[in-house]
C-alpha positions in Angstrom: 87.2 -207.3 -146.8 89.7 -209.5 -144.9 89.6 -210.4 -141.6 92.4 -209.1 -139.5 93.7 -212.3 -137.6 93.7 -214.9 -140.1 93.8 -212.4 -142.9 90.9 -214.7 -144.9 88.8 -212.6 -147.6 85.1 -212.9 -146.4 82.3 -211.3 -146.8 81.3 -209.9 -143.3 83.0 -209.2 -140.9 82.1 -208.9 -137.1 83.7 -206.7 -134.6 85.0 -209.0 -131.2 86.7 -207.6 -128.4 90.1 -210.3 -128.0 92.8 -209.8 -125.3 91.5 -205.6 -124.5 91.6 -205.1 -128.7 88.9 -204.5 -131.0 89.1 -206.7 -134.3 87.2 -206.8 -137.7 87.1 -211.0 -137.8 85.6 -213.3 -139.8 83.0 -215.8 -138.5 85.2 -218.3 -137.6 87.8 -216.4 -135.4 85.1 -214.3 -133.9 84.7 -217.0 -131.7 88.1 -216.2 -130.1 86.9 -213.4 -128.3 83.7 -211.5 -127.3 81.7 -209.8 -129.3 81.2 -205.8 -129.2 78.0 -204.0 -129.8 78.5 -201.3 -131.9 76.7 -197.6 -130.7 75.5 -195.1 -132.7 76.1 -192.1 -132.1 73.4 -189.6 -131.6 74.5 -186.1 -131.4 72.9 -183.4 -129.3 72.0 -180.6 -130.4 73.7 -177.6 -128.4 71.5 -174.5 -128.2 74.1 -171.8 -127.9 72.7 -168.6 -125.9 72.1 -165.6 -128.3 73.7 -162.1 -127.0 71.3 -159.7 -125.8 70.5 -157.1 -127.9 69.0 -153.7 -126.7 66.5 -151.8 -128.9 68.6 -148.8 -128.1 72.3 -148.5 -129.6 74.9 -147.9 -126.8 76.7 -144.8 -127.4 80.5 -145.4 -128.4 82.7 -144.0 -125.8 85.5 -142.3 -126.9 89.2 -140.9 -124.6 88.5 -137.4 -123.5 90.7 -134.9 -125.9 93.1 -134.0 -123.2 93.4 -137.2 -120.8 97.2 -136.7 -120.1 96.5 -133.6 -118.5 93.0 -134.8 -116.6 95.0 -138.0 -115.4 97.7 -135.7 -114.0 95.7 -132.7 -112.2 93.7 -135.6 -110.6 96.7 -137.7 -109.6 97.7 -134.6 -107.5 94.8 -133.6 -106.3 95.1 -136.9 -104.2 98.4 -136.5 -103.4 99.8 -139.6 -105.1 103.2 -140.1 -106.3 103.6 -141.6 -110.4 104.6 -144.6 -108.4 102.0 -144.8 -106.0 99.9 -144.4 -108.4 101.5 -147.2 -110.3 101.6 -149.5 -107.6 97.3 -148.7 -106.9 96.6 -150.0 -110.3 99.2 -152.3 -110.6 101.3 -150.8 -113.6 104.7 -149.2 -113.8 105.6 -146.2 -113.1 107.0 -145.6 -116.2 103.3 -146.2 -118.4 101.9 -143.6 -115.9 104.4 -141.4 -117.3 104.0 -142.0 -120.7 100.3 -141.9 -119.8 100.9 -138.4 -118.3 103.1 -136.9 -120.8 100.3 -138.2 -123.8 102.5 -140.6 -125.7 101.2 -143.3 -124.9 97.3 -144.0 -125.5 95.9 -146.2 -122.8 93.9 -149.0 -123.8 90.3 -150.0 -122.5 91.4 -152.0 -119.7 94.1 -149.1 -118.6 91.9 -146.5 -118.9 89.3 -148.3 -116.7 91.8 -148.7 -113.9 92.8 -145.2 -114.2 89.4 -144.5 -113.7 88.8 -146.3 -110.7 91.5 -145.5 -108.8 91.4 -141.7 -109.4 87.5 -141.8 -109.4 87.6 -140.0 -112.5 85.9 -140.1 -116.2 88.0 -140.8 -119.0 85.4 -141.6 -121.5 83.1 -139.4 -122.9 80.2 -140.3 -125.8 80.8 -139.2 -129.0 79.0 -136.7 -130.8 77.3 -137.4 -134.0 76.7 -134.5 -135.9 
């Protein structure tokens, strides 16, 4: 090992804080500068929290067979326009209609909005046989 100002081969070497730096030094130039206690490092362990689990399985929610048409009828029955509508849940008018015409398949987050603004079910359980 070799010191790192005077570049001497030694056989220990001290860590010294010189000028805001942190050197590797042999005896004789350590007393240049101050020397640095060195920490170890303990680490702590992190307990993550487990997820909850229920005894009883949730069952998995599934889009109703004919959404378009159930999003529609109830999208009238309040009177709303596909933009109003839009606007409420904060989506185009456009993915309404797509939504409405059953090309396009809303997503979870979608279909909850749709939901809540219509105050409607979407999602219904599905059966096991």
């Amino acid at each position: 090992m070799t010191c790192e100002i005077c570049g001497s081969p030694t056989e220990r070497l001290f860590s010294v804080l010189i000028e805001g730096a942190t050197l590797r030094v042999c005896g004789s130039c350590a007393k240049l500068g101050s020397p640095v206690r060195e920490r170890k490092v303990t680490r702590v362990a992190v307990q993550r929290p487990k997820p909850p689990t229920s005894s009883l399985e949730e069952p998995s929610m599934e889009l109703v067979q004919e959404y378009h048409r159930v999003i529609k009828q109830a999208r009238e029955r309040l009177g709303l326009s596909q933009e109003q509508l839009g606007h409420k849940i904060n989506e185009k008018s456009s993915v309404i209609r797509l939504m409405e015409s059953g090309k396009l398949k809303p997503n979870d987050l979608l279909v909850r909005k749709v939901e809540h603004a219509l105050k409607i079910r979407l999602l219904a359980p599905v059966e096991s046989e």
